[in-house]
N, C-alpha and C positions, 0 to 999 in steps of 0.2 A: 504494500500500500504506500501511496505516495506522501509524503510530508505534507501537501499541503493539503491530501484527502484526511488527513488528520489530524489538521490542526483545529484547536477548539478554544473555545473563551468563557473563560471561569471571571463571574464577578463574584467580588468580596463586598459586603457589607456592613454597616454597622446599624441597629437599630435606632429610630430616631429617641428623642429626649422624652427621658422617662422621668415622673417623678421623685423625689427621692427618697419614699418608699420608710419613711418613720413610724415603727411598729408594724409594719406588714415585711413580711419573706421576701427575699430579692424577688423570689421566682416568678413572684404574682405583682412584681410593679407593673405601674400602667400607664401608658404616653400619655402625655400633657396636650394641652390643644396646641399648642407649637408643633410638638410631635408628628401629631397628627396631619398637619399640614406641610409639614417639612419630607415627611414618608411620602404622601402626593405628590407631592413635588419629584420627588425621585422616581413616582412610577413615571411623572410625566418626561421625566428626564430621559429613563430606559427605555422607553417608546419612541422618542423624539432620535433616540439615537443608533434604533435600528434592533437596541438588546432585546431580545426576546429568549429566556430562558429553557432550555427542555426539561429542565427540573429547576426545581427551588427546593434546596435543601436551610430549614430555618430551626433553629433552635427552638424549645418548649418554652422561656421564657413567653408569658403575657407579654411584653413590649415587643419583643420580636414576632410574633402571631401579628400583630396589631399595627406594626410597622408593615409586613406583608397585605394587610386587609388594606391599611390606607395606600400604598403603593398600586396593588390593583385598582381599586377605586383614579389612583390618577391615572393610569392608564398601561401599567404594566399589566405581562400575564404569562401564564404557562398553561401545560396541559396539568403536570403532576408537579404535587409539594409535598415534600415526609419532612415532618418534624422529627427530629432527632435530640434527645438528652444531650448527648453528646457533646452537643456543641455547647451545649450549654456549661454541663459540668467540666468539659473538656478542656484540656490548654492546645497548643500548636501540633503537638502530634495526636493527640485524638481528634483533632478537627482534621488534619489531611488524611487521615486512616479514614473517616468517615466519607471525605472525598472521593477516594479512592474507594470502597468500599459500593457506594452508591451510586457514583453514578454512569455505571455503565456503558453503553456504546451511543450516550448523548453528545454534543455536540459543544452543547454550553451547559453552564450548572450556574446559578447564583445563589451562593449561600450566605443567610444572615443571622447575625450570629453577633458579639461584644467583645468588647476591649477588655485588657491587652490581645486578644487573639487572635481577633480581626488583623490587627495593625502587623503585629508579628509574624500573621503567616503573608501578611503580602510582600514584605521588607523581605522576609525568608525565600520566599517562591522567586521572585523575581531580583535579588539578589544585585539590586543597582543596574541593572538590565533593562532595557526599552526609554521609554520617552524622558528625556530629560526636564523638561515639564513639569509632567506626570510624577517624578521622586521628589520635585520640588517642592510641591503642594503637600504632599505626603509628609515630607520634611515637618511641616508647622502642624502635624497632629493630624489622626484620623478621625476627626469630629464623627457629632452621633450624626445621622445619615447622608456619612460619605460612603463612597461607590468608588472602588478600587477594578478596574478591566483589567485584566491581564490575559496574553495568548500564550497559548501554549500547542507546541507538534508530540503528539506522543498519544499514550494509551494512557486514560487515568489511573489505571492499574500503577501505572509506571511514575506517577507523579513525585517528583522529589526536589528538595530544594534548590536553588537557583536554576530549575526547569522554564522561568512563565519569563515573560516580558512582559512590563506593566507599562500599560498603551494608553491607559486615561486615569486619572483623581479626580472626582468631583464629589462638593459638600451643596447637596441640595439644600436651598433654603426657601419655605412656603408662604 
C-alpha cells in the first residue's frame, strides 16, 4: 500500500471550559456557557475546514461528552463515537494505546480528551515536526478547546512517537 493510501489525520482535543467543579467529582464537571459556545465554535471550525472524523474517540468525563454534543451542534460530525475511560483516567501512553487500539482501518480519529495529555501527546507525536506555525501556537499552551491536526502515513496499529506532523493549532473561541 502506498504512503499516501495511508496517510490519515488524527485530531487532538481538549474539552472546552468547565466549571471548576467545588464539591462535585472531577468526573461529573460541566461546561460553563462559554464552554458551550466555544465547543460550537470548534465544530464550526472542523466543518469549515474540511475535518470530518470516522470516529471520535472522547473521554467519559461530562465536559468532554458535552464538548462533543456542543461541537456537533456547531457543525461537526461523524458516523461513530466510543467513549473510553481511558482517556480519561489515562496519561500519554494509555491514550495512544487506546488510539491505536480503536481505531482501526479509519482514516481520521479525533479524540477528546484533557490536559496534560492532550498537550503531551501532540508535543510527543509530532515531535517538532510539520508546520512551524502550528508549534508556535502550541508553544503558549493548549487552551480548553484547542484543536491540534496532525498527519500521519502509517497503520494506527503502528502509531509511535515522533510519527505525526502537526499541520494546524487552533483555540476556538465562541
Amino acid at each position: 500500500m502506498s504512503s499516501a493510501a495511508r496517510e490519515k489525520t488524527l485530531v487532538l482535543m481538549r474539552h472546552a471550559k468547565a466549571e471548576d467543579g467545588a464539591g462535585k467529582p472531577d468526573h461529573d464537571r460541566e461546561l460553563i456557557a462559554r464552554g458551550r459556545r466555544d465547543a460550537a465554535a470548534a465544530g464550526a471550525w472542523l466543518k469549515e475546514q474540511g475535518l470530518v472524523p470516522d470516529l471520535v474517540i472522547c473521554s467519559t468525563a461530562v465536559r468532554t461528552r458535552q464538548t462533543w454534543d456542543a461541537a456537533r451542534q456547531g457543525g461537526a460530525h461523524t458516523e461513530f463515537v466510543e467513549y473510553r475511560r481511558s482517556v480519561y483516567t489515562g496519561g500519554v501512553e494509555e491514550t495512544l494505546e487506546t488510539i491505536r487500539e480503536d481505531s482501526g482501518e479509519t482514516a481520521s480519529v479525533l479524540l477528546i480528551g484533557h490536559n496534560p495529555t492532550v498537550a503531551q501527546l501532540t508535543s510527543m507525536l509530532s515531535d517538532g515536526d510539520g508546520s512551524r506555525a502550528a508549534h508556535e501556537a502550541l508553544a503558549g499552551g493548549f487552551a480548553t478547546s484547542g484543536v491540534a491536526v496532525l498527519r500521519y502515513a502509517g497503520d494506527w496499529a503502528d502509531l509511535e512517537w515522533g510519527a505525526c506532523e502537526l499541520e494546524r493549532f487552533h483555540v476556538s473561541r465562541g
